[in-house]
C-alpha angles and dihedrals in degrees: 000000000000121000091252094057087043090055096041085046093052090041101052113077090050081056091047085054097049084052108049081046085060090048099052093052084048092052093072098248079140088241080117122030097202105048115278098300092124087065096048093052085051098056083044092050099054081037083060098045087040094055094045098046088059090054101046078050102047089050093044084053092046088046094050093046083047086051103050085059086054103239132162132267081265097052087040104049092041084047088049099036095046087035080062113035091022102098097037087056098051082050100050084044098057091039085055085238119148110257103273092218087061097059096036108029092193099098101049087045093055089045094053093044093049090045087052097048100040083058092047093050092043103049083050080057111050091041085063093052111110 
């Protein structure tokens, strides 16, 4: 089972529960006024983080692994940044879709930042290093 399905897997059912929460305050118990959208933006909202979280980690991990070959802010930041929005793009690609980073610049921003700032991190480290 590959680390994606073992992520979706351990993320669904918090998904699942979002969802069936969005579905009681629909349901007119008069929890939500205006019709369990509350509850939607809610599921969309942890989807989002969620999201986000993967690709700042997917780009700490690609920078790491950069850095351990000790590589520059350049190799490090293009590592980390590919490592993050790499696979999305080759999907989108093959599905004829246009590059989801084009059209929502989010996710490469957040990959460039963390790759900056892992290296940055990093490179304080290791100077304090005996």
């Amino acid at each position: 089972m590959g680390r994606r399905r073992v992520a979706l897997c351990a993320w669904w059912p918090l998904h699942l529960a979002l969802r069936r929460a969005g579905a009681a305050l629909s349901s007119g118990d008069g929890a939500a006024a205006d019709g369990g959208a509350a509850g939607a933006d809610v599921s969309q909202l942890v989807l989002d983080a969620t999201f986000y979280l993967g690709t700042a980690m997917a780009s700490m991990a690609g920078t790491i692994t950069a850095g351990s070959c000790e590589m520059d802010l350049f190799g490090c930041t293009i590592v980390g940044t590919l490592t993050a929005i790499g696979g999305g793009t080759i999907r989108d690609i093959i599905l004829g879709r246009t590059v989801y980073w084009l059209t929502d610049t989010s996710h490469l921003t957040i990959a460039l930042a963390v790759s900056v700032g892992i290296f940055l991190t990093l490179s304080l480290i290791h100077i304090s290093e005996p």
